[in-house]
Structure formats: C-alpha cells, structure tokens
C-alpha positions, 0 to 999 in steps of 0.5 A: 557424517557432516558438521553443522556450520552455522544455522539462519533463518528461512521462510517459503514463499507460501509462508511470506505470502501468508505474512504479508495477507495477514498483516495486511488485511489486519491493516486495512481493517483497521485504517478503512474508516480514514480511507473512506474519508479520503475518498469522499474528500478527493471526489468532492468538487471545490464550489466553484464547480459544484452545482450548490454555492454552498460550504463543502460538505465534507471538511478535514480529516475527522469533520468528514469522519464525523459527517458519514458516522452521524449520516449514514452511520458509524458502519458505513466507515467500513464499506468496502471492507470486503472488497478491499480484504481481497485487494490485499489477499492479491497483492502478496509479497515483493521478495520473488521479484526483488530476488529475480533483480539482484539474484537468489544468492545476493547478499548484503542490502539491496541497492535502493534502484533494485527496491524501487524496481521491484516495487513498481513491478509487484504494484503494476502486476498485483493491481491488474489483477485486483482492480475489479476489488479495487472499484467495487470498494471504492464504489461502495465508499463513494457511493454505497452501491456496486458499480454499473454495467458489465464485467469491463466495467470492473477494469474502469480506471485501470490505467491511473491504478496502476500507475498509483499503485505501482508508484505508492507500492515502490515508495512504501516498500523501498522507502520502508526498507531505507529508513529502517537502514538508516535508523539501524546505522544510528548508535543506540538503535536496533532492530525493534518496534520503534524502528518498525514504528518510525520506517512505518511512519516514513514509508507512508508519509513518502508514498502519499507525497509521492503518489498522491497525484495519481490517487487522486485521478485514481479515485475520481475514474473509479468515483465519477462516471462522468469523466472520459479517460484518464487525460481528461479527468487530469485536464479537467481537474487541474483546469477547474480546481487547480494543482493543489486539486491532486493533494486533496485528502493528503491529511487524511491519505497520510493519516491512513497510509502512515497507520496502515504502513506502522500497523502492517510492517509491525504486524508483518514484522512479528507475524513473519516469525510465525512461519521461520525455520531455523535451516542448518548448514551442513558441510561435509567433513572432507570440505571443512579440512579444505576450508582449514587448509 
C-alpha cells in the first residue's frame, strides 16, 4: 500500500517540443510581414553608396510595409513563410540543455549564468542545422527567388548565424525568464497574461539591443552575394555606413521581436498546458512513519 504526498505537474519532452513548435510557428506567422521589412531595410545601402543618389527607397517601419504591399503586393509580406515554419519546427525547446547545466534534480531558479549558457548552446546547435531554411527564407524576402548554387550554398552566412542566433536566442530566453522573476516578486503581480505580455515585451526589446549587430551581418551574408566573408561584410559595412549601419531596421527588429516574443510566450505559456499531467508522489507507508519519526 502507498500514501499520495503531494502531486505536481510534469511535461515529456515531446510534449515541450511540440509546445514550443506550435507557439512558435504561430508567432512567426503572425510577425513575418515586419520581419520582411526588416530585412529589406538592413540590406539597403545608405546613398552615399548606392549606385542612385536618390532617397532610399524603403523608409520606416510601416513606409516599407507600405512600399512591398502596394509593389509587389500584399502576400509578398509573408515570403518566406514556409521556410521560416521549418526554422522553428527545428529550433525546439531549451530545457534539456538548461537540465544538463544545473542537473535534473535542481530545484529553485536557475542562475541567470546557467540561462544564458543554455540559450547560446540550443541557438548555435539548432541554427547549424536550420540554416539552409534560414537562407532560403531570407532569399525569398530579399529577393523573391531561392538562392543560387549548390547544396553548400544553403550553409552561406553560417558563421554570422550562429553567432546571432545564439546571442538573440540566450537574450530571449534568459532575459525572458528574468523579467518574468522580477515581475512576480513585485506585490499585486502574479503569474497571468500581463506578466507573460510585459517579459515578452523585455525578452525582445533585449535581444534586439543585444543582437542587432550580428543580425544585421547576418542578413546582408544571406542577402548580398557580393561580400567575401563575414570580416569583410563587417569591415565594409562599418567603413561605408558607419556603426549606426548594425542598428539598421532596430524599430522594426524590435517591432517583430517584441510581438513574436509576447505572442510566443503567451502561446507557449497556455499551450503548455495542453501537454501537463498531474504526476502523484507516491511513498510507501513504512517511509512516511521514518519521515514522522
């Protein structure tokens, strides 16, 4: 005979996998139209090195919004779309990893160093994989055709990709989990959507400020075939355009990273429950008497 003690809640890891798939996915689907823009705004040259003296072409957030729609047409804000599903399909969840750092019986929070950590590992090792859909998605929003050449042409900015996905990755989720925290330890807070809705908003607003460098490198490697390497896309764009060159697109970055991040951790959030099971701790009779004693 055994006595419950207790019971908590528990999730496979297939289930996480899935959670994670599914609010990600939604997430892109919604915000891909701001991630088009950002790309168009990150590869276009400043004037001074254009080859026409005239006003760029795509101006702010919504004026380039605005500019593809009435272009190209109102869909051509979702090329990529397909691409960028699988993306997130192969990125998955981070909890194996942060379980691997502090252990599987850790309990409490996780120290931020150990977020981090895990964040970078699960970025750097997802986007080796995904980086084929990652080109073949920013082609399309860049240009509206698959990139050229062979199967090592899928691997083009690897470097820079997985340093920016790696970077962004650790930001979102270590800044997520922080600000959620933080929030919770503030009287008249609790776990619910505003709290989901505020860490979201911090989780992206973050990550841009702290990976919008390396995504900016990033897009113009996979965007423009007509830098060498890495090194010399940094050199060039920092020697023609100048340092504010790496926050090009930051509204719009911001604007796509902080409604992916609130509409994928609200989803994530309600999702996971889903996939929950209630898992009962069972002690034997003999054990309970001990602990009494």
């Amino acid at each position: 005979m055994v006595a419950d003690h207790g019971s908590k809640t528990e999730i496979s890891f297939a289930g996480r996998f899935a959670s994670s798939a599914i609010a990600a996915c939604f997430a892109e689907i919604c915000t891909i139209p701001l991630d088009t823009a950002k790309v168009r705004l990150q590869l276009q040259k400043s004037a001074a090195t254009s080859d026409a003296l005239s006003a760029p072409k795509y101006r702010g957030l919504l004026g380039t919004v605005a500019t593809i729609g009435r272009e190209e047409g109102v869909t051509a804000l979702w090329k990529g779309i397909v691409p960028g599903l699988h993306r997130q399909c192969l990125l998955g969840p981070p909890d194996r990893v942060k379980s691997f750092y502090v252990g599987e019986n850790f309990v409490g929070d996780v120290p931020l160093s150990k977020k981090i950590l895990a964040g970078l590992t699960t970025g750097a090792l997802a986007i080796t994989i995904a980086n084929p859909t990652d080109l073949v998605k920013v082609r399309l929003q860049a240009e509206g055709k698959l990139p050229p050449g062979g199967g090592g042409a899928l691997w083009t900015g690897l470097g820079p990709n997985i340093a920016r996905n790696a970077i962004i990755n650790a930001a979102e989720l270590a800044s997520y989990d922080q600000v959620k925290e933080t929030i919770l330890k503030i009287p008249g807070f609790k776990d619910d959507i505003f709290t989901h809705l505020l860490s979201g908003l911090g989780a992206g607003f973050f990550a841009v400020c702290v990976g919008s460098p390396v995504d900016v490198v990033k897009s113009r490697m996979m965007g423009d075939s007509s830098y060498k390497s890495t090194l010399d896309c940094f050199i060039k764009t920092l020697k023609n355009e100048g340092p504010l060159a790496f926050y090009k697109g930051f509204i719009p970055n911001f604007g796509r990273l902080g409604s992916w991040n609130v509409i994928m951790f609200l989803t994530l959030e309600q999702v996971k429950k889903l996939f929950e099971k209630k898992v009962h701790k069972l002690i034997q009779p003999c054990i309970l008497e001990e602990l009494r004693q």
